[in-house]
C-alpha atoms as one frame of an Amber mdcrd trajectory, in Angstrom:
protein
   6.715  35.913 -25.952   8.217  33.041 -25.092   5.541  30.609 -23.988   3.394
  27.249 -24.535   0.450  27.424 -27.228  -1.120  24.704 -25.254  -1.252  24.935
 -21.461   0.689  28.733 -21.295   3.729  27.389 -19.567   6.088  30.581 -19.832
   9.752  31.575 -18.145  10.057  31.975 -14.216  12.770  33.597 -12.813  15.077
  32.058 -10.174  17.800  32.869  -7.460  19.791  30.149  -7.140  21.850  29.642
  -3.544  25.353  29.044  -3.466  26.997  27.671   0.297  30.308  28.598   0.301
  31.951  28.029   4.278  28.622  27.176   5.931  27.281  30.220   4.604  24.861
  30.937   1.525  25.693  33.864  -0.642  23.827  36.089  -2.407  23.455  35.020
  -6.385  21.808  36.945  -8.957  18.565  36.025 -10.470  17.934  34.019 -13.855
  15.346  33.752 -15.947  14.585  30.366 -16.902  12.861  29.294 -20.174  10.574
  25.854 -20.853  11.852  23.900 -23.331   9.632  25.077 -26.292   9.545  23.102
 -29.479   7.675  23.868 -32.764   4.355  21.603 -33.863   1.754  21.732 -36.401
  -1.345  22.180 -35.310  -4.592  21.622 -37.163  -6.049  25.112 -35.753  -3.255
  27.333 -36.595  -0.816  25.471 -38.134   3.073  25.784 -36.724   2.952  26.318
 -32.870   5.286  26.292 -29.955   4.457  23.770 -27.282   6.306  22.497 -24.361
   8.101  19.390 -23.933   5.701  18.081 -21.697   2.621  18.960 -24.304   4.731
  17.358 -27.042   4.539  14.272 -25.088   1.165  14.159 -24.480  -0.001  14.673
 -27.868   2.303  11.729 -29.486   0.717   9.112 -27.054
C-alpha cells in the first residue's frame, strides 16, 4: 500500500468543484497520493517516507 513508513500518511480521496455560470458542477472523485520517496533506514533498511518526513530527518 501506498503509504509513509514513518508517520502513516496514506492517499485521500477528493471531489474537486468546478463553477461553471455561477453554478458548481458535479466532478468525479480522485484519489490523491503523498509524495512518497525511498530512504534507508537503520531498522529495516530501504523505506518509503513522505516528503515532509524526508525533511525532518535531513535537519
Amino acid at each position: 500500500m501506498k503509504q509513509c513508513a514513518i508517520c502513516g500518511k496514506g492517499s485521500i480521496i477528493r471531489g474537486a468543484r468546478k463553477k461553471l455560470r455561477s453554478n458548481y458542477n458535479p466532478t468525479p472523485k480522485k484519489r490523491k497520493q503523498p509524495n512518497l520517496q525511498w530512504m534507508k533506514s537503520a531498522e529495516n533498511g530501504r523505506v518509503l517516507a513522505c516528503a515532509k518526513c524526508l525533511k525532518g530527518k535531513k535537519s
